[in-house]
Every structure is written in C-alpha cells, then in structure tokens.
N, C-alpha and C positions, 0 to 999 in steps of 0.2 A: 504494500500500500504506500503512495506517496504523498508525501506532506503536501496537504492545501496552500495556498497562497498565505492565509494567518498564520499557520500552524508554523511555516516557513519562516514568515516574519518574527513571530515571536523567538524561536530559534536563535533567529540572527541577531535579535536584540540583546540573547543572554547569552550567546558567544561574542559581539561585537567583535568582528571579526578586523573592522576599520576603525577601531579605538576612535569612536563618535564622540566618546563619553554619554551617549545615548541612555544607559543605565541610571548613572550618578544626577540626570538632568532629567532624568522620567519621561524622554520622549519612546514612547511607545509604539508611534507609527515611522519612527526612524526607518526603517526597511521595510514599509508596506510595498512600496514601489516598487523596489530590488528585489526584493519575493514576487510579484507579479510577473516582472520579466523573467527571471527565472524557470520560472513555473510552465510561461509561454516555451520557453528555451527546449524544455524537458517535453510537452506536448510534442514538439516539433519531432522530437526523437532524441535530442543531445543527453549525451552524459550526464550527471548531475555532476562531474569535475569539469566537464567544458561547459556547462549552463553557467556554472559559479564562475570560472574564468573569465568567461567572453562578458557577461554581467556587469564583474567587479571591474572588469577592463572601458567598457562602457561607458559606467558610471564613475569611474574615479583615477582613469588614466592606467596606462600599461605599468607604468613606476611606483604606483601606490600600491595597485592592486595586487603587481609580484610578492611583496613584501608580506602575503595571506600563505598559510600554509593550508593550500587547496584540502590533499590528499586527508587532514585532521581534522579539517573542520565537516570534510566527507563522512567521516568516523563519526564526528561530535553528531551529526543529522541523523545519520544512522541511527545510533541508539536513542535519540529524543523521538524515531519514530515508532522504535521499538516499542515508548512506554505510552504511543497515543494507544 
C-alpha cells in the first residue's frame, strides 16, 4: 500500500528531510505540495527514490536537494507505512 498524499506529507514533516525547521515553527503543511508531486511522480510509475529525487530536485535545486540521503529516508517511509 502506498502512502497518500497526507500520509506523505506528514512523513516528510517529521523527517524534515530539508531542515525547514518546519517542526520547531508548526508549519504542518510545509510538504503538502512536495507530497502531491510526489505522489503524481509515483502514479506515473517512478521509483519512490527517483519521485523523491527528481521532486526534491525541482523544488529546491540539484545542490540542496543532493545533500538528502534518498536511499534512508526511503527506509524512514517504508516503515511509517508499515504502521498506517
């Protein structure tokens, strides 16, 4: 089963993967967006490592977004899907 577009978001807000500071400032829909595309990304048929790549590439430049360790925060999604 794949993570919804929320389910996604929320995720990404309690990995904060792009040290938003998102957490400490309560913004909650920080990653609605980047979950949505995402999400389209994965529809489409992409990896959930090339969704998150191409995404975080997108959204916040190929230099910011290298400095994400894809393959762990693939891990970290994995099991937060495990306990929906």
């Amino acid at each position: 089963m794949s993570l919804t577009a929320e389910q996604l978001s929320r995720a990404l807000f309690d990995a904060d993967p792009m040290d938003t500071c998102c957490k400490e400032n309560g913004c909650f829909d920080e990653y609605d967006a980047i979950a949505e595309d995402i999400v389209s990304k994965r529809e489409q048929g992409q990896s959930l490592e090339k969704a998150l790549r191409d995404t975080f590439d997108e959204w916040f430049g190929e230099a910011l977004a290298e400095r994400i360790d894809v393959p762990a925060l693939c891990r970290r999604l994995a099991n937060q899907r495990s306990t929906i």
